[in-house]
BAKENU-851599 format. One record per residue (C-alpha): x, y, z. Coordinates in steps of 0.5 Angstrom, whole numbers, plus 2048, in hexadecimal, padded with zeros to 3 digits. Last residue first. Layout:
// BAKENU-851599
XYZ ...
***
This chain:
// BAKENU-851599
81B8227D0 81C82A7D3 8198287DA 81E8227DA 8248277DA 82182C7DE 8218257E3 8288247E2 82A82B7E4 82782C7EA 82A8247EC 8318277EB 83082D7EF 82D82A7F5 8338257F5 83181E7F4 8338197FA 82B8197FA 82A8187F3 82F8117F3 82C80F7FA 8258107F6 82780B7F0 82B8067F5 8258067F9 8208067F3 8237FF7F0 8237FC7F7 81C7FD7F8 81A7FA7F1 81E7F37F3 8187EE7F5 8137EB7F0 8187E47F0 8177E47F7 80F7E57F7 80E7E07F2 8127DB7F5 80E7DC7FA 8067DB7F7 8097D57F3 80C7D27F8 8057D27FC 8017CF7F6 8067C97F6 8057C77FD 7FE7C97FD 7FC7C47F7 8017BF7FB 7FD7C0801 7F67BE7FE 7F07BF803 7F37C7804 7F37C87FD 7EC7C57FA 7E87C8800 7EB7CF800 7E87CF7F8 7E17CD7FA 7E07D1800 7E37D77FC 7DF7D57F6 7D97D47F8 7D97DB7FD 7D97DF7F7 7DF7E17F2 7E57DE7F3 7EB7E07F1 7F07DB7F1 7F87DC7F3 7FF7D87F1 7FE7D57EA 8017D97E6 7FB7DD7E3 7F87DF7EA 7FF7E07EC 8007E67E6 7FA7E97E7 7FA7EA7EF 8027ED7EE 7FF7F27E9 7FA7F47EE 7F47F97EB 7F17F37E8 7EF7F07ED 7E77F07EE 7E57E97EE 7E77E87F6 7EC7E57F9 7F07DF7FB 7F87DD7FC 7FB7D77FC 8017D7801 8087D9801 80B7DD806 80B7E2801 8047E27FE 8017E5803 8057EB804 8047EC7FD 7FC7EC7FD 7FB7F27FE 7F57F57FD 7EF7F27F8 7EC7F87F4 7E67FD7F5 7E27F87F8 7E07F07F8 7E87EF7F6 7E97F47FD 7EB7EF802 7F27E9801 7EF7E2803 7F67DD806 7F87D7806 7FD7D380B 7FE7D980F 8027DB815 8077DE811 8007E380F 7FF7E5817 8077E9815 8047EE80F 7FD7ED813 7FF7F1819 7FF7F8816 7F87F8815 7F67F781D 7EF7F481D 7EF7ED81E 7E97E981D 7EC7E2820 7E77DB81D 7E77D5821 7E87D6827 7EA7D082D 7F17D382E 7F07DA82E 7EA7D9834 7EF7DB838 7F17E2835 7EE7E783A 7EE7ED838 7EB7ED831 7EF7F182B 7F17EB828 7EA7E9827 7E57E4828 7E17DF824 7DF7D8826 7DA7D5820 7D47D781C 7D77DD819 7D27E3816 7D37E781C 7D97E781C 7DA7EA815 7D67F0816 7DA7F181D 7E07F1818 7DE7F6814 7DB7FA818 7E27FA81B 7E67FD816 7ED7FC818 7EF7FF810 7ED7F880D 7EB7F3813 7F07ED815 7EB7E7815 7EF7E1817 7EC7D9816 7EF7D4819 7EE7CC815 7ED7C5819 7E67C3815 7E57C9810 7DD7CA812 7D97CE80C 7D97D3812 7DF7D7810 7DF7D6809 7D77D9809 7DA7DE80D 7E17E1809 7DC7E1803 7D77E4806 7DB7E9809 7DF7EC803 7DB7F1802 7DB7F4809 7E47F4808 7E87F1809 7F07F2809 7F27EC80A 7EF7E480B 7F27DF80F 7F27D880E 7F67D4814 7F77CC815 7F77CB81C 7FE7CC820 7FA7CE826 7F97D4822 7F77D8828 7FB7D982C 8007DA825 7FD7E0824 7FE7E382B 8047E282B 8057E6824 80D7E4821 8107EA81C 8117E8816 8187E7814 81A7E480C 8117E680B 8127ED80C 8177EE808 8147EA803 80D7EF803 8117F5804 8157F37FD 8107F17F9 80D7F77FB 8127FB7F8 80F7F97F1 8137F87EB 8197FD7E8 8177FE7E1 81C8047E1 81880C7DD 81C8127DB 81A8117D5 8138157D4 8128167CD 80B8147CE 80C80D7CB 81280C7D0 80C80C7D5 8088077D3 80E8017D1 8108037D9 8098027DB 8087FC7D7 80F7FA7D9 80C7F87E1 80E7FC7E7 8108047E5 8158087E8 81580D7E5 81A8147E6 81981B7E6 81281D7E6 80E8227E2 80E81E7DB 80981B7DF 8048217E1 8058227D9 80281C7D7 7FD81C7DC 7FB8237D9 7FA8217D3 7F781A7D4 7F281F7D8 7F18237D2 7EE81C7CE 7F08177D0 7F88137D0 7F78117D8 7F280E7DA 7F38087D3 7FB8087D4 7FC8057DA 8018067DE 8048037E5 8098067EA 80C8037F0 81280A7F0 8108107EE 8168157EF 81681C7EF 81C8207EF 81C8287F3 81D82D7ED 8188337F1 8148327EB 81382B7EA 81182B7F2 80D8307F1 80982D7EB 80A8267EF 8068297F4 80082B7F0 7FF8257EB 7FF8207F1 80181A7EF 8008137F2 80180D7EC 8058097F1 80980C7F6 80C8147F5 8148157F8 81581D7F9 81D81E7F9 8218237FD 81A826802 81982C803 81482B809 81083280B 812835804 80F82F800 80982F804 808836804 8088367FC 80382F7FB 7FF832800 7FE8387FB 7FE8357F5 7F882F7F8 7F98287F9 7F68287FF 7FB827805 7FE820806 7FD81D80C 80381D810 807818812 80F819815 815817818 814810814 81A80B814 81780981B 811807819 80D807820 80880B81D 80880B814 803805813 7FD808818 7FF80E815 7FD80C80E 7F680A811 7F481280F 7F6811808 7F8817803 7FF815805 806819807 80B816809 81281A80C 81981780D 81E81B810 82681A80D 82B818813 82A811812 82B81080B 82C80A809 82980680E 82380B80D 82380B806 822802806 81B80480C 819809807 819804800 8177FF804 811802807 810805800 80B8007FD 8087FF805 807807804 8038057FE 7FE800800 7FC805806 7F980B801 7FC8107FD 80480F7FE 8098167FE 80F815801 81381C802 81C81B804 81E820809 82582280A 827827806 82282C807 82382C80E 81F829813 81F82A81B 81982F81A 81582B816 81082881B 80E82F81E 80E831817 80A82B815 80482D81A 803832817 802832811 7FD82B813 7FA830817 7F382C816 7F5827811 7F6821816 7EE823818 7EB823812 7EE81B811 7EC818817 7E581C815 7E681880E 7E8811812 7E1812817 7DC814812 7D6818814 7D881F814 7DE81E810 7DA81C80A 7D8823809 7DF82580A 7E1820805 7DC823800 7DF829800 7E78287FF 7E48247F9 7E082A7F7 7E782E7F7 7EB8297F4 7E68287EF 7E78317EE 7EF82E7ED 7EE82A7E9 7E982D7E5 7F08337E4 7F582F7E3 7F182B7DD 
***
């Protein structure tokens, strides 16, 4: 299977530069890979192989699942480096100003070679992979060259995994890694049917960005501007398949409420595609002039990373992508305590599963029901009371799994080269 691996890594790599030629994030991303070696060394000269702790994450959702995890490291460790690399473009946005950060990269394909040059630029102490992010070719370096790899936030489900040849392959690309760190018991139950042991059901970090960040939320001026102490609905992470939704709501005509519009990825078609379809007064956090903030009735922002802090603010709120590839990130939400809405498409987050089951988030279907569903909560005032505890205590009691994988990687990294070398020989050979 590492061959047509790789010969799919290599139509892939083609494909993304057709599309470079026409699409804004993939030429974005083209051009962060041009001496991209390069590029690092200059970067790297003030590191050393004992310094550097390497987090992988694939998109923007999973550098949030290990912000706490980096941030926590940095306190402890202030004199190790940190780098973080991503398949994502808009992770860059995320890591910038991040002063537990010292370095981003897009990651180079996951090819052999790279994957060598990569290694012997950076040597990293321990590689720390997020969620189900695994790149066969650098994990086979990094087996190889004896440096610990760490899954943390992972999930597993059997049925992808177990078919055919890439079952197989799967499987041994997991037996690669040295410690797990998966977030619900099913995924444990699956790993340790595999023979793979070295396995802790710790939870999703997450959780633990999400509660940080509700416990001191940064405050927003121009926000508060304009809510004018108005009910506020917000809708995060949208997406143009969530715009009739969020629209049809809009004009349905909420006496009282504020609506927030915060684009997914800044994606400003998006919400130029939403205002135009408003009946009401709309403007936008990136205007220059704020006076007619008090008097709108609908605010597009279209900076991602305000939303985390634009939530506590919230009264309710409508995470994007349930019409999509799958509802995003809708702990950051739930946290302050509000009811939360998404799309039918939501089963890719175990948190959205549990809090449609207990009575803390809907999922909705059309724009029917989100008018209808938004109507019945926000006219009944003990209904969203009891909605709201529901979704925050959800949250606080999911909290934990970064301080799990702390005490484990500050424990690693305390370790000696030497020791660390032979226990991973040891888990190879089981």
């Amino acid at each position: 299977m590492q061959i047509p691996y790789n010969i799919s890594l290599s139509v892939k790599n083609f494909l993304f530069t057709i599309k470079s030629l026409y699409n804004r994030e993939a030429k974005l991303r083209k051009m962060a890979l041009r001496d991209v070696f390069l590029k690092m060394e200059l970067e790297v000269s003030d590191a050393n192989d004992e310094q550097l702790i390497w987090f992988h994450c694939n998109s923007d959702f999973e550098f949030e699942q290990a912000l706490p995890v980096v941030e926590k490291l940095n306190e402890i460790f202030p004199e190790k480096r940190i780098l973080v690399t991503s398949n994502d473009f808009i992770g860059r946005s995320f890591c910038c100003g991040n002063a537990a950060i010292n370095y981003f990269f897009i990651l180079p394909l996951d090819k052999v070679n790279n994957a060598k040059i990569f290694l012997n630029i950076w040597k990293p102490s321990v590689a720390v992979f997020v969620n189900n992010t695994f790149p066969s070719n650098y994990i086979k370096e990094l087996n190889e060259q004896h440096i610990p790899i760490v899954a943390i936030s992972s999930t597993f489900y059997e049925k992808k995994l177990l078919l055919g040849k890439a079952g197989k392959w799967n499987r041994q690309l997991l037996g690669k890694i040295s410690y797990f760190f998966v977030q619900n018991k099913e995924s444990l139950n699956f790993l340790n049917s595999l023979g793979i042991n070295n396995a802790i059901l710790s939870g999703d970090t997450l959780f633990d960005k999400s509660y940080r960040n509700k416990e001191k939320p940064k405050s927003l001026p121009l926000i508060e501007n304009f809510i004018q102490g108005s009910i506020v609905f917000v809708f995060g992470n949208v997406a143009e398949n969530d715009k009739n939704c969020i629209v049809s709501l809009i004009n349905q005509g909420f006496n009282g409420i504020k609506f927030i519009v915060v684009g997914n990825n800044n994606d400003n078609k998006v919400l130029s595609a939403i205002e135009s379809g408003i009946n009401g007064k709309v403007v936008r956090l990136s205007d220059k002039d704020h006076s007619e903030f008090p008097e709108a009735q609908v605010l597009l922002v279209d900076d991602i990373k305000l939303l985390q802090n634009i939530y506590q603010y919230a009264s309710i709120a409508y995470v994007g992508g349930g019409f999509g590839n799958g509802v995003k990130n809708i702990s950051d939400a739930a946290a302050f305590g509000m009811p939360v809405l998404f799309g039918p498409n939501y089963n890719n987050k175990i948190e959205a599963i549990e809090l449609v089951k207990y009575g803390g988030a809907f999922c909705v279907n059309n724009a029917e029901e989100i008018i209808s569903v938004s109507y019945k909560i926000l006219s009944n005032y003990e209904l969203l009371k009891k909605i709201s505890e529901v979704s925050k205590e959800y949250v606080r009691l999911k909290k934990g799994a970064a301080d799990k994988i702390i005490t484990f990687l500050q424990a690693l990294l305390n370790t000696s080269r030497d020791i660390v070398r032979r226990m991973q020989q040891e888990l190879n050979m089981n």
